[in-house]
C-alpha positions as CSV (number, residue, x, y, z in Angstrom):
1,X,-15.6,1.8,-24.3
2,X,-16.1,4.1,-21.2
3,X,-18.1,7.3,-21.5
4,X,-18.4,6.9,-18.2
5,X,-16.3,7.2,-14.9
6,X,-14.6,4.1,-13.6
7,X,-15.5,3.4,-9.7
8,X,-13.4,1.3,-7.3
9,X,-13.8,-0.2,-4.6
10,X,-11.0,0.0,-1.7
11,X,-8.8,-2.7,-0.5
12,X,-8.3,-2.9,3.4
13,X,-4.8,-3.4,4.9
14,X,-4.5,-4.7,8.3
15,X,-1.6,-2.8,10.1
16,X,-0.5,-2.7,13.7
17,X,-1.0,1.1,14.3
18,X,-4.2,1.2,12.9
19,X,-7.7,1.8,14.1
20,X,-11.4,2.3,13.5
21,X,-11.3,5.8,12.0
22,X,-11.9,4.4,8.3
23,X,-14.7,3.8,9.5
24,X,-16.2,6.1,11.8
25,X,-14.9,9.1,9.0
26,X,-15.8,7.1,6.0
27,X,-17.9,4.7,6.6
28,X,-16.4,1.8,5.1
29,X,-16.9,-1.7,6.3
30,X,-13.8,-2.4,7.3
31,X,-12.5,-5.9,8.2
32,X,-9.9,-5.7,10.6
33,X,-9.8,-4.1,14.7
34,X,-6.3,-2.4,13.2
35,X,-7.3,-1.2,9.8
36,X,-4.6,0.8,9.0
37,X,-4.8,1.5,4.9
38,X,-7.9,1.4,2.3
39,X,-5.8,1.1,-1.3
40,X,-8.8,3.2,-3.0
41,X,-7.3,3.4,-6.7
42,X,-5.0,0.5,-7.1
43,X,-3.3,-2.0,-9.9
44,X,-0.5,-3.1,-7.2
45,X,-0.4,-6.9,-6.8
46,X,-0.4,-6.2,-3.0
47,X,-4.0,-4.6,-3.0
48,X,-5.7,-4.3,-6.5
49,X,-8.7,-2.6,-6.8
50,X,-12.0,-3.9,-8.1
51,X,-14.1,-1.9,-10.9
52,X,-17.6,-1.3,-9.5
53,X,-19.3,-0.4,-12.7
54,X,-19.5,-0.5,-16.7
55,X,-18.2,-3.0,-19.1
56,X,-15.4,-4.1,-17.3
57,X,-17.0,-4.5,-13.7
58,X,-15.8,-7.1,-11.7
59,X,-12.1,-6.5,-13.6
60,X,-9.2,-5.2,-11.5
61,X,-7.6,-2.1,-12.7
62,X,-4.4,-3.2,-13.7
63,X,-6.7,-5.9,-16.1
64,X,-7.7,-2.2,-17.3
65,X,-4.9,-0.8,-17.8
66,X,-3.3,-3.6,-19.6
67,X,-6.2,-4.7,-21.6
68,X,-7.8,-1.4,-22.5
69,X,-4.8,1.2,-22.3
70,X,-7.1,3.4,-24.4
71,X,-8.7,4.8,-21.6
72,X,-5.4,6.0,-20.1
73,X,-4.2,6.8,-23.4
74,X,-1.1,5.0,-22.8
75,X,0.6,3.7,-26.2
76,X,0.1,0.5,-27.6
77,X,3.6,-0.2,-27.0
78,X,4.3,0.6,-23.7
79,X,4.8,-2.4,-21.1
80,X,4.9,-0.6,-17.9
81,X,2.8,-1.0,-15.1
82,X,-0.2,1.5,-14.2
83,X,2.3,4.1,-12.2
84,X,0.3,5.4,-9.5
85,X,-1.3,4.3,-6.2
86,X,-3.7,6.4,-3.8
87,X,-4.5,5.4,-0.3
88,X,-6.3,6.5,3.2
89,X,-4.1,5.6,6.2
90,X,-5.5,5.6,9.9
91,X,-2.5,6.4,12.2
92,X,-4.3,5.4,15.4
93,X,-0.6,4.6,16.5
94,X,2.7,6.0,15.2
95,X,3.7,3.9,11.8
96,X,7.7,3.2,12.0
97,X,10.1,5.6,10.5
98,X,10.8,4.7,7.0
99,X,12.3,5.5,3.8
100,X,12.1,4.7,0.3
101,X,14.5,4.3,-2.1
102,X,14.5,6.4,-5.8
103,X,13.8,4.7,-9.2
104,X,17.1,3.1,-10.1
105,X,17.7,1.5,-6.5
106,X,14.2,-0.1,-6.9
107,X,14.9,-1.5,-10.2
108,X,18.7,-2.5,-9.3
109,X,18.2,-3.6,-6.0
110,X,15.0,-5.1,-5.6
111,X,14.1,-5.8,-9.0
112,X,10.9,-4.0,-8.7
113,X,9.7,-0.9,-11.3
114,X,9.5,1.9,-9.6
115,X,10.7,3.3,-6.2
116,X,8.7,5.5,-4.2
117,X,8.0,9.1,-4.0
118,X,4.6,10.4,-2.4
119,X,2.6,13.0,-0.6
120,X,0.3,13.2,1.5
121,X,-2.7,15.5,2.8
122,X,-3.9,15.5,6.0
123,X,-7.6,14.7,6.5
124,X,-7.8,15.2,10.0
125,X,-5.3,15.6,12.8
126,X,-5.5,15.5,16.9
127,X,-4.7,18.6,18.6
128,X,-0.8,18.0,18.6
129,X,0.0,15.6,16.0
130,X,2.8,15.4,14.5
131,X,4.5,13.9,11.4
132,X,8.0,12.8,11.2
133,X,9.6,14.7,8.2
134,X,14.0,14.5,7.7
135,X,16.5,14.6,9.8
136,X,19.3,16.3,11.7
137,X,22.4,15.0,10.3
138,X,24.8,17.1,8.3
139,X,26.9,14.1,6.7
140,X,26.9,10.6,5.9
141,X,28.9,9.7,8.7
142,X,27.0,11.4,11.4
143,X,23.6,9.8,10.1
144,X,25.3,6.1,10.0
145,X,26.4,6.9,13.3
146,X,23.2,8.4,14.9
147,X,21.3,5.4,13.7
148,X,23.6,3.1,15.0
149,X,23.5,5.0,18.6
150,X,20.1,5.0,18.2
151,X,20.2,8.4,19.0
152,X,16.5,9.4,17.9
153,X,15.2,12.2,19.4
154,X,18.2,14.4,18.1
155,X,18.3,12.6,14.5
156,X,14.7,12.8,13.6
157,X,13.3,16.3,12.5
158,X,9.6,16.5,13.8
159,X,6.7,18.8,12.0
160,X,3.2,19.7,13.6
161,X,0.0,19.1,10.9
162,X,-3.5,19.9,11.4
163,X,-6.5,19.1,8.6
164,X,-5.6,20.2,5.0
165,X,-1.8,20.6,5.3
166,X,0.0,19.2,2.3
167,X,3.1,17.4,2.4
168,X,5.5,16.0,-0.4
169,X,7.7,13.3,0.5
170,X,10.8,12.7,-2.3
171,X,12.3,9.1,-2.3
172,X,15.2,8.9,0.3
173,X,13.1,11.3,2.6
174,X,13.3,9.5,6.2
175,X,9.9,9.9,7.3
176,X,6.3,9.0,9.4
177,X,3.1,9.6,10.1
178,X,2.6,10.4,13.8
179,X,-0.6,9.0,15.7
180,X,-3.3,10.6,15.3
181,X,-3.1,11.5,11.8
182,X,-5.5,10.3,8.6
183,X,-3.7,10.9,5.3
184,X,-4.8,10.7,1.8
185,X,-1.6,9.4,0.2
186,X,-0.4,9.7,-3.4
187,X,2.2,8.0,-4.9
188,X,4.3,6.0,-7.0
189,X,2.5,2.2,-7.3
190,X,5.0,0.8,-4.9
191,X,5.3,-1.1,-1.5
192,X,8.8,-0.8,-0.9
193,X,9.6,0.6,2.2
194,X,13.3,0.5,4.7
195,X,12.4,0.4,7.8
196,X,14.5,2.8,10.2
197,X,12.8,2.7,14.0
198,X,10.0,0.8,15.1
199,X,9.6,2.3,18.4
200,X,10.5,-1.0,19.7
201,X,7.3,-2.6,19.4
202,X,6.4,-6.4,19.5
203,X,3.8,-8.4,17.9
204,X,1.1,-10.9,19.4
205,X,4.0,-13.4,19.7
206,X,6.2,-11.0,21.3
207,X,8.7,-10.3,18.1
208,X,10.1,-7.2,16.8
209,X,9.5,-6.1,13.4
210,X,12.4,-6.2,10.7
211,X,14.1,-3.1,10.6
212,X,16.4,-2.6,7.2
213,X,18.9,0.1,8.4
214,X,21.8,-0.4,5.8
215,X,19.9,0.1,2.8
216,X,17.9,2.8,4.7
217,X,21.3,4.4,5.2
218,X,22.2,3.9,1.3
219,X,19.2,5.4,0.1
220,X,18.6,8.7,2.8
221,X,19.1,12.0,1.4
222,X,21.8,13.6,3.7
223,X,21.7,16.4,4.9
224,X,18.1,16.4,4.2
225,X,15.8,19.2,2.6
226,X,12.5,20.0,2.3
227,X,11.1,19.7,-0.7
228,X,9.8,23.0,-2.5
229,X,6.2,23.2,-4.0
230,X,4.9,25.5,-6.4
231,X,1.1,26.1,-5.5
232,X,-1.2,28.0,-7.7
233,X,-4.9,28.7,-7.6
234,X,-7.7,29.1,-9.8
235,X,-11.3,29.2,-10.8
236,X,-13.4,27.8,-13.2
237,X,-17.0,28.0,-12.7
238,X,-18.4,27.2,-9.1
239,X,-15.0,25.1,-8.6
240,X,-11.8,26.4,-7.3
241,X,-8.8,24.3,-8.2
242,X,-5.3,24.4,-6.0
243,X,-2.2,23.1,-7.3
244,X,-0.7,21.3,-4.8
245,X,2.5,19.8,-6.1
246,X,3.4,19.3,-9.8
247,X,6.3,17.3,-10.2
248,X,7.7,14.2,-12.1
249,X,6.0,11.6,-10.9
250,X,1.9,13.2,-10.0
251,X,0.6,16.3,-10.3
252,X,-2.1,16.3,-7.1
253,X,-4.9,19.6,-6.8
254,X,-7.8,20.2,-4.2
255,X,-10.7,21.0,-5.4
256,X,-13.3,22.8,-3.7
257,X,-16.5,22.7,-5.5
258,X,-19.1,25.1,-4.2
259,X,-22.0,25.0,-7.0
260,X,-21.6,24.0,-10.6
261,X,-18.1,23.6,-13.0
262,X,-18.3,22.3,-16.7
263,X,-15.0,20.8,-17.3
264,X,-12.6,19.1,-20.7
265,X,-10.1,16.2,-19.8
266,X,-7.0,17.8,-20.9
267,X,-4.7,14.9,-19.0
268,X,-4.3,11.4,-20.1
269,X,-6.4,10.2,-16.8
270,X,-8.0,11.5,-13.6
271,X,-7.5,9.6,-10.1
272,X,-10.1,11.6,-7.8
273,X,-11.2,11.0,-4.5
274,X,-14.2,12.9,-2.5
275,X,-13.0,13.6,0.7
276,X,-15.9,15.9,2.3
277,X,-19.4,16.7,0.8
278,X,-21.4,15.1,-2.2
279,X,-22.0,16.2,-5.4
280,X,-23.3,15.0,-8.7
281,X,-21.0,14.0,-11.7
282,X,-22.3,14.0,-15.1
283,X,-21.0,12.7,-18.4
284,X,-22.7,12.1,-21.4
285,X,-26.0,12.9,-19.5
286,X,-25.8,9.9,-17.2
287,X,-25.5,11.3,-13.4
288,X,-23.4,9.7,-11.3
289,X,-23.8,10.6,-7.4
290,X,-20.7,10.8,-5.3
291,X,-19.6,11.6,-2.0
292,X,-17.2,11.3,0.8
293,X,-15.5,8.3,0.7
294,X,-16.3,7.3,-3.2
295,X,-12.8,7.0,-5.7
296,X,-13.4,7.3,-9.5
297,X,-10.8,7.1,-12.3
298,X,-12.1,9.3,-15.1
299,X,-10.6,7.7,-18.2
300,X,-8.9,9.9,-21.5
301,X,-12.3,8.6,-23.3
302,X,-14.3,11.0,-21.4
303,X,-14.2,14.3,-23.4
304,X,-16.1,16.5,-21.4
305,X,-17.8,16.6,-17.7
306,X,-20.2,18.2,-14.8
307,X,-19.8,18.5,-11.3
308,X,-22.6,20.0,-9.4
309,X,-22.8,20.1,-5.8
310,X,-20.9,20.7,-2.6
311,X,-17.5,18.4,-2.2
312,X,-14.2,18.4,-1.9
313,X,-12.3,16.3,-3.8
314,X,-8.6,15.4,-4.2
315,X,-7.7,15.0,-7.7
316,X,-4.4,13.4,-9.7
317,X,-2.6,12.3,-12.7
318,X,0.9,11.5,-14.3
């Protein structure tokens, strides 16, 4: 059905730290004063995206992934939902801190599929920005009991980033993005999240957001650790490919393509976002031109592929 890549168009979340930098550094048209997320390859209920092109424009993803799972080469008997979500965020403020519980609690607890592991690469960063990444406490107790003190500033572990830093986040990870910050996030396709500290902010009507601090407490990883990452490099053509995390859920790579690559689709799918540059991609000699800001699914139907140009893209699959 698709020799062709499959083009999205974002979804815009309005959240109360965000800004304007989707787009001032992408160029979207974006809806809201506090734009905070663009979903840019989606089949969540909460934000799907919309094919641009081919026979099933118009069609959400998830109509693509359950109608045609051919092009993911998913089996004709598997019922599960289309695993993976990718997203810009805008920090213009700092979001809450937040955790997320694992697979089982999802599906036990909350009676949704999957629970939520991620990462993240930083885009761009203020001079001094900072994430927050674990925490301090050795044992249960003393993380019940620093959260109940509220006792922040020596329970939260804090990290400096700058553009092109790579972080993995593991459910139960406490965790957030500082202000500042512009992530491209990938993760599991969920939008479950416990709230820990909100920094005591109000809304419009003057009222706090819902914080969830006994699950958060059931589900963080004590005493925390940080996740270990394999990274490898290498070449093929004009292209230089960097592993960035391989792990159960995604495998995420940079690419930096300076020239020309031929490339085979040796994964089941491709999620890839261009994150600097333009470049041309060709399949089945139709050209397709892309550049910052465009997100492309290249389905298991495509055998073979071109990239010529100068980009940088972020690239992922199961």
């Amino acid at each position: 059905m698709y020799n062709e890549p499959i083009f999205l168009q974002p979804v815009f979340q309005e959240r109360i730290w965000g800004g304007q930098k989707l787009n001032t550094q992408f160029n979207y048209d974006i809806p809201y004063e506090h734009t905070g997320e663009a979903w840019v390859v989606s089949a969540h209920p909460n934000g799907p995206s919309i094919i641009e092109n081919g026979p099933l424009k118009g069609k959400t993803l998830a109509d693509a992934w359950m109608s045609h799972g051919e092009l993911f080469n998913r089996r004709k008997d598997y019922e599960g939902d289309y695993p993976l979500l990718v997203k810009i965020l805008d920090a213009a403020d700092n979001l809450s801190v937040q955790v997320h519980p694992n697979d089982q609690f999802a599906q036990e607890v909350e009676d949704v599929p999957y629970g939520k592991t991620e990462c993240w690469y930083v885009l761009s960063a203020e001079e001094g920005a900072e994430l927050v990444l674990g925490h301090h406490a050795t044992t249960q107790e003393e993380l019940e009991d620093m959260i109940n003190r509220g006792e922040w500033d020596q329970l939260l572990r804090r990290v400096s980033v700058k553009a092109g830093d790579f972080v993995y986040v593991p459910s139960g990870t406490i965790h957030a993005i500082g202000k500042g910050i512009v992530i491209l996030e990938i993760q599991q396709s969920s939008d479950i999240t416990y709230r820990v500290y909100d920094y005591n902010r109000t809304d419009v009507a003057g009222n706090k957001r819902e914080l969830h601090l006994e699950r958060a407490k059931q589900v963080t990883t004590v005493p925390h650790q940080d996740a270990e990452v394999e990274q490898t490099e290498n070449v093929v053509g004009d292209l230089t490919v960097k592993k960035l995390v391989e792990e159960k859920y995604f495998s995420v790579y940079h690419w930096e393509l300076n020239g020309n690559a031929a490339l085979t689709m040796d994964e089941d799918f491709l999620q890839v976002s261009v994150i600097a540059g333009q470049a041309k991609l060709t399949v089945n000699g139709q050209d397709f031109e892309i550049e910052k800001g465009s997100h492309f699914v290249i389905p298991h139907s495509v055998e073979t592929y071109e990239l010529t140009g100068e980009a940088e893209l972020v690239v992922s699959h199961t």
